[in-house]
C-alpha positions in Angstrom: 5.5 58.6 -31.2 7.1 56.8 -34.2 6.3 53.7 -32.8 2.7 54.6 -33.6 3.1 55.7 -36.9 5.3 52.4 -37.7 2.3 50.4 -36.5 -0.9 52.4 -38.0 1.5 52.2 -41.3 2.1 48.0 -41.2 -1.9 47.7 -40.0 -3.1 49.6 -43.0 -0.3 47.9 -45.5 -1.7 44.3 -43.9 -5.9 45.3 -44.9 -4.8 46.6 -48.2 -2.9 43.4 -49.2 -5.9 41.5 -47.7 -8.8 43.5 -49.7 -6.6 43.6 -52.7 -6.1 39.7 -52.9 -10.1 39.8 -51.7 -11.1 41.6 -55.1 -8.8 39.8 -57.2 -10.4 36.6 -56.0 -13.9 37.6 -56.6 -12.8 39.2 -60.4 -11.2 35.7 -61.3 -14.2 34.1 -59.8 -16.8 35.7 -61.9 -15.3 35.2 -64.5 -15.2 31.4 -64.3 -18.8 31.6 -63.6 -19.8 33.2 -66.3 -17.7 31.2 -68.4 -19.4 28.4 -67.3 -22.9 29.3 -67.0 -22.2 30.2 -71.4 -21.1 27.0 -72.0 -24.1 25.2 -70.2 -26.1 28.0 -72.3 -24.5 27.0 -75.6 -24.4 23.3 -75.1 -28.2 23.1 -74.1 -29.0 25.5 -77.5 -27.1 22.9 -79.1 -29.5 20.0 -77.6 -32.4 22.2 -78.6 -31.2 22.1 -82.0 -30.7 17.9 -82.1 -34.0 17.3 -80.2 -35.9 19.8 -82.7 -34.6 17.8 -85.6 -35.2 14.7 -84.7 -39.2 15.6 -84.0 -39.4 17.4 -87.5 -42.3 15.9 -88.8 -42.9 13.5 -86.2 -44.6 14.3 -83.7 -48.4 15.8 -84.3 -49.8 18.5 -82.5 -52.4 16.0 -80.1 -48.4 14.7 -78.8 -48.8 17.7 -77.1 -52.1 16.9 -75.5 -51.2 17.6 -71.7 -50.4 21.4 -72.9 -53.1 22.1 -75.0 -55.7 20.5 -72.2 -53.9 23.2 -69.9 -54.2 25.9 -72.8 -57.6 25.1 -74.3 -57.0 28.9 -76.6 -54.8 26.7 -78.5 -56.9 24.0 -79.9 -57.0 25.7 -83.2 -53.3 27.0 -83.2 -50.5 26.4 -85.9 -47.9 26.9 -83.2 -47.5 26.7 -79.3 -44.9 28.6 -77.3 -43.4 27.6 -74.3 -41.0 30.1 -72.0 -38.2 30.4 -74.7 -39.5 27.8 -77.4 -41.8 28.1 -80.5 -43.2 24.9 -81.8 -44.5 25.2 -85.8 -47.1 23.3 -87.1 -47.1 22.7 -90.9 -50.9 21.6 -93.1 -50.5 18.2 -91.8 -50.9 18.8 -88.0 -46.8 17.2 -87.4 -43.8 19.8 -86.1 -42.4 21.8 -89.3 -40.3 23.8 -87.3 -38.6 24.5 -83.1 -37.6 27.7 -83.0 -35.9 29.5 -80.0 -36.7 33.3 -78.7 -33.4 34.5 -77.0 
C-alpha cells in the first residue's frame, strides 16, 4: 500500500514539473513575439514617415492612376485612402500630406 502512494505521489510531482516548465515556456514565448511583432510595427511607421516625406509635393494625384482606374468615385477627390493610409492632396493636384489611421 505505501508503495502506491510513493508512486501516484512521484507521477503527479513529474506532470507538475513538466506543465509548469510547459507554461513558463509559452509566457516567455509570447512575450518575445510580441516584442517583436512592435518593433516590426514601429520600424515600418517609421518608413511610412520617410517615404511620405520624401513624396511631399512630388508626386500628383494621376501617379496614382492604377488606383483611381480601379476606384473611378475618386476622380474628383482631394484624398485617397488605402487600408491604414490617407493620401492629401493640396490646390495643386501633388501629395500635401500621408497620414496613418491606427
Amino acid at each position: 500500500m505505501k508503495n502506491k502512494w510513493r508512486t501516484v505521489f512521484w507521477t503527479l510531482l513529474t506532470v507538475f514539473i513538466l506543465t509548469t516548465l510547459f507554461l513558463l515556456y509559452s509566457i516567455l514565448d509570447q512575450g518575445v513575439t510580441i516584442t517583436y511583432m512592435r518593433e516590426g510595427y514601429e520600424d515600418t511607421e517609421h518608413d511610412l514617415e520617410q517615404v511620405s516625406q520624401i513624396i511631399k509635393g512630388k508626386l500628383t494625384f494621376e501617379d496614382f492612376k492604377e488606383i483611381t482606374d480601379r476606384y473611378p468615385d475618386l476622380g474628383d477627390s482631394t484624398s485617397i485612402e488605402l487600408n491604414r493610409i490617407k493620401i492629401n492632396f493640396g490646390t495643386d493636384k501633388k501629395v500635401s500630406s500621408v497620414t496613418t489611421n491606427w
